[in-house]
N, C-alpha and C positions, 0 to 999 in steps of 0.2 A: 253283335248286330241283330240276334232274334229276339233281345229283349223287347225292343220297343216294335217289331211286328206281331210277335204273341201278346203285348197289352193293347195293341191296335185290337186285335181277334177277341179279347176280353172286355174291350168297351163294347163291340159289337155284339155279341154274346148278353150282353146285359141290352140290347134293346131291339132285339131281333124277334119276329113274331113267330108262331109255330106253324111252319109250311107243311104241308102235306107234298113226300117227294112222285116222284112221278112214275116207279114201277109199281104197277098191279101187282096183287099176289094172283096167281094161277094155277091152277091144279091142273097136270099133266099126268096123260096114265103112264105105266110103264112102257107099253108100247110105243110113247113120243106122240100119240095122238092129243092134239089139244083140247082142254075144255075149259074154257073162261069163267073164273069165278073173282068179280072185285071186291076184294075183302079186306086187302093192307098192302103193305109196302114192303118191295124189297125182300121176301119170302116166295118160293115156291114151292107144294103142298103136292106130296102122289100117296093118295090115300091107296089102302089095301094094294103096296106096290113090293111087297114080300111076304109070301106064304107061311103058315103056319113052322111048315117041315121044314122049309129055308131058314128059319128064325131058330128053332132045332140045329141044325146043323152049324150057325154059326155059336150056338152054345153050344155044340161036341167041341169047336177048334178050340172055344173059351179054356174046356177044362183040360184040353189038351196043352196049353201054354201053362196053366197053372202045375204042370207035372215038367215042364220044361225047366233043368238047372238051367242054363244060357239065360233064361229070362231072369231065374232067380237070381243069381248072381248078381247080376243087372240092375235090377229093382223094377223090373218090367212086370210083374206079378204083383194084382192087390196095393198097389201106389198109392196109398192112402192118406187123405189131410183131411180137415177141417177147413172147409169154409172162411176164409178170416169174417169177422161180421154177418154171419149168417148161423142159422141152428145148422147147418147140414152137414155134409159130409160126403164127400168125394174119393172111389176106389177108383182105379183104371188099369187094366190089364191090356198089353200091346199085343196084337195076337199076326204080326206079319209074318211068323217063322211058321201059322199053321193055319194059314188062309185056306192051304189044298184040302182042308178036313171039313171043309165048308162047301166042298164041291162046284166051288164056280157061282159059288152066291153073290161074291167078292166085285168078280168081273160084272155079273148081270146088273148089279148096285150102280158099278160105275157106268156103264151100257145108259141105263136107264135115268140116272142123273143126267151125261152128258145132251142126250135126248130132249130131257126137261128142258133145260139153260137154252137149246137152241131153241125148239117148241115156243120160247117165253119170249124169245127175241133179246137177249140178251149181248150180243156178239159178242161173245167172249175169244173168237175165232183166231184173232191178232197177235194172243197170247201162245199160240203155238202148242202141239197138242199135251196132253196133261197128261200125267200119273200119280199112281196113289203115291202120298208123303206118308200117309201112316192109316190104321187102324186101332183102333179103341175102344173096347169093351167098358163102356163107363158105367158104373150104379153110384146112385145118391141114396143116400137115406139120412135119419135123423141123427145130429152127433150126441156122443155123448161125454166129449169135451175131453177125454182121457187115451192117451196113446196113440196121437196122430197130429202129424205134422201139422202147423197150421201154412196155408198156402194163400193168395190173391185170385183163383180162378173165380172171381168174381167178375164184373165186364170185363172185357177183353177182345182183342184180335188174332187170328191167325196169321200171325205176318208170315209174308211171303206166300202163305198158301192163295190159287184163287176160288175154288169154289168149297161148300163143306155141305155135308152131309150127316144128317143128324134122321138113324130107324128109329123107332120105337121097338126094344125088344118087350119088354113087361113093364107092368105098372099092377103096384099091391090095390087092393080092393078100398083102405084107407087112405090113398093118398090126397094130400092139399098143398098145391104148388108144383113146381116140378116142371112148370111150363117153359119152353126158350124164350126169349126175346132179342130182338135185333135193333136197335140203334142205327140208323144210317145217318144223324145228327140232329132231329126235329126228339121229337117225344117216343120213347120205344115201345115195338108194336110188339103182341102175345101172339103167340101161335098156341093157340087153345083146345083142348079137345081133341089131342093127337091119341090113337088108337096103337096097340101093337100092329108091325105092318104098315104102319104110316113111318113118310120119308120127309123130313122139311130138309129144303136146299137153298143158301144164302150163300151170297158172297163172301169172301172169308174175311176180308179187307174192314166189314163191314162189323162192327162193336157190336156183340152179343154175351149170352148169359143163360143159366138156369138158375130160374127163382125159387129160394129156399124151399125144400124138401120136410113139411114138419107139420103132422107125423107120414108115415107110409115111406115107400124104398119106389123108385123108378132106373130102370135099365134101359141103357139106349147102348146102338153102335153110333162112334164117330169118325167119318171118312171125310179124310181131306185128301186135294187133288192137285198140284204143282204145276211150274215147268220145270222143276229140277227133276232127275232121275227118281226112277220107284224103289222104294224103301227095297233094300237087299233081305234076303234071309236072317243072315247074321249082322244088322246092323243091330250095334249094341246100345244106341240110344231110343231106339223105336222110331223115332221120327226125328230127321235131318234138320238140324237148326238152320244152316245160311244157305241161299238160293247164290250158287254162283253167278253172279254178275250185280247179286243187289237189286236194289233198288233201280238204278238206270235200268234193269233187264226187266223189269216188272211196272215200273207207274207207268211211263208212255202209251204202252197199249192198253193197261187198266184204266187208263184216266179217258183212255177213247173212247172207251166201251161204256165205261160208267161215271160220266160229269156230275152225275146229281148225290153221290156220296161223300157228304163233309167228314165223314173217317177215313175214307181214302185219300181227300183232299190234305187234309191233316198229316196223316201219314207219308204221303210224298213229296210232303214241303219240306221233308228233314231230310231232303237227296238234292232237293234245288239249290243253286244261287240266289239270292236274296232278291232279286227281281221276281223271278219266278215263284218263287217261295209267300211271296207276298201277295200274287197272285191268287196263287192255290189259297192261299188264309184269308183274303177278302173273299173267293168265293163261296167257301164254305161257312164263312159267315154269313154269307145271306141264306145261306140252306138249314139253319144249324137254329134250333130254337132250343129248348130244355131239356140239353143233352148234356146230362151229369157226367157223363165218359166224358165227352171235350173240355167238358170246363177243367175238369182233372188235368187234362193233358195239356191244355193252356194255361192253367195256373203253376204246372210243373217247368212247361217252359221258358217261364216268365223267370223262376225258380231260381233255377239254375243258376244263370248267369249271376243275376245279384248275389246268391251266398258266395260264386266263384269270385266276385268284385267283393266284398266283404273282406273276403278270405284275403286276396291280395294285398287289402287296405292294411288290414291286420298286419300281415306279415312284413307288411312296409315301413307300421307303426313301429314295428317292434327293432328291424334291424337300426329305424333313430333312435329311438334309444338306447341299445347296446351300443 
């Protein structure tokens, strides 16, 4: 039955103009005092909103998890791939078992995000109060095609997560690229020009990426923020894959909060009934202009079904004949 509502989203898709959606980017201090800057969509920006020695400090926890077996065992140390389609190359060290080596850096991050979201008007309020899913020590740099996994973090969502967080710890003197960008379903916007010290804050729901790293290395931390419980000490995957309740626990008040993201609309049409479902994918096609992520996701769901119908036919051909 989502065949023919995913090629509904696909003709639309092919004649839908490029909207400009309707959140401001904002730059909020850390303090949660606001300062209006209209610059893009669906991004909020706290420049110099973590100090030199705080940036320090969460590199002591860094090196502290890389001497941690628990992590090693795990694969929570140095997780290394390749980029699929891209020169880059992707490390990521989970650092929840030694956030206290950071001295409260951790907590001040999320203090001060929370802050932001509200400051932006955002109401994310509905969603019930949040904790951290995870922490991550990410660095990029250029690949060199040998001894690393290759992986997809190429666009993508944080499901289930709602807000993310992305510091700027370093950035080499060389670097080209490296920037985020965020997809909310029209054309994707760059967050340009981020310094060490700078904090971009998106939706999580919301299709993002780092564009290829080549040449030079860039370090950032990535904090995401839930309603499922906070990553424990000893959790051994670093970050909880399923939000107990799903999907029903999360679009309702996502979707109230935030109408104008055709990734989220996208995303929560695979928890509806096919009224609803249909809904949410006519409105995101009116929101949705040259947005290579959806076209992926509606061509996949289009996908689906036919090879499943193929497959069936097949299998039916064959037991006439036997």
């Amino acid at each position: 039955p989502m065949s023919g509502v995913a090629f509904a989203l696909l003709l639309a898709l092919a004649s839908s103009p490029y909207p400009r959606n309707d959140v401001r980017l904002v730059s909020v201090s850390a303090s949660g005092a606001e300062t209006v800057t209209a610059l893009d969509d669906g991004m909020l920006l706290l420049r110099d909103a973590v100090a030199w020695w705080e940036r320090e400090m969460l590199l002591r926890a860094e090196r502290q998890a890389w001497k941690d077996r628990f992590l090693v065992e795990h694969s929570l140390v140095n997780r290394t791939r390749q980029i699929t389609g891209s020169p880059s190359r992707q490390s990521v060290t989970w650092l929840h078992r030694h956030r206290g080596f950071a001295g409260g850096v951790v907590d001040r991050l999320v203090e001060a995000v929370m802050s932001a979201q509200e400051a932006a008007g955002w109401a994310l309020a509905g969603l019930g109060p949040l904790q951290v899913r995870c922490i991550e020590s990410v660095r990029y740099s250029s690949a060199d095609d040998e001894g690393h996994e290759d992986g997809d973090e190429g666009w993508h969502q944080d499901e289930y997560s709602v807000l993310t967080a992305v510091l700027t710890l370093a950035l080499s003197h060389d670097l080209q690229g490296g920037e985020t960008e965020v997809d909310r379903g029209g054309r994707p916007r760059r967050a340009e020009g981020m310094q060490p010290g700078d904090v971009l804050i998106f939706r999580s729901w919301d299709a993002h990426r780092s564009t290829p790293v080549a040449p030079g290395e860039r370090h950032i931390i990535v904090l995401e923020l839930w309603q499922g419980p906070q990553v424990g000490n000893d959790a051994p995957e670093g970050r909880q894959a399923v939000l107990e309740g799903g999907l029903a626990r999360l679009c309702p008040p996502a979707l109230a909060a935030d109408a104008s993201s055709a990734a989220l609309l996208w995303f929560c049409s695979r928890a509806a009934d096919e009224p609803a479902a249909w809904a949410h994918l006519t409105r995101a096609a009116e929101l949705v202009g040259g947005s290579a992520y959806l076209w992926e996701l509606a061509a996949a769901a289009l996908a689906i079904p036919l090879l499943d119908g193929l497959s069936a036919g097949g299998g039916a051909a064959a037991a006439e004949r036997g």
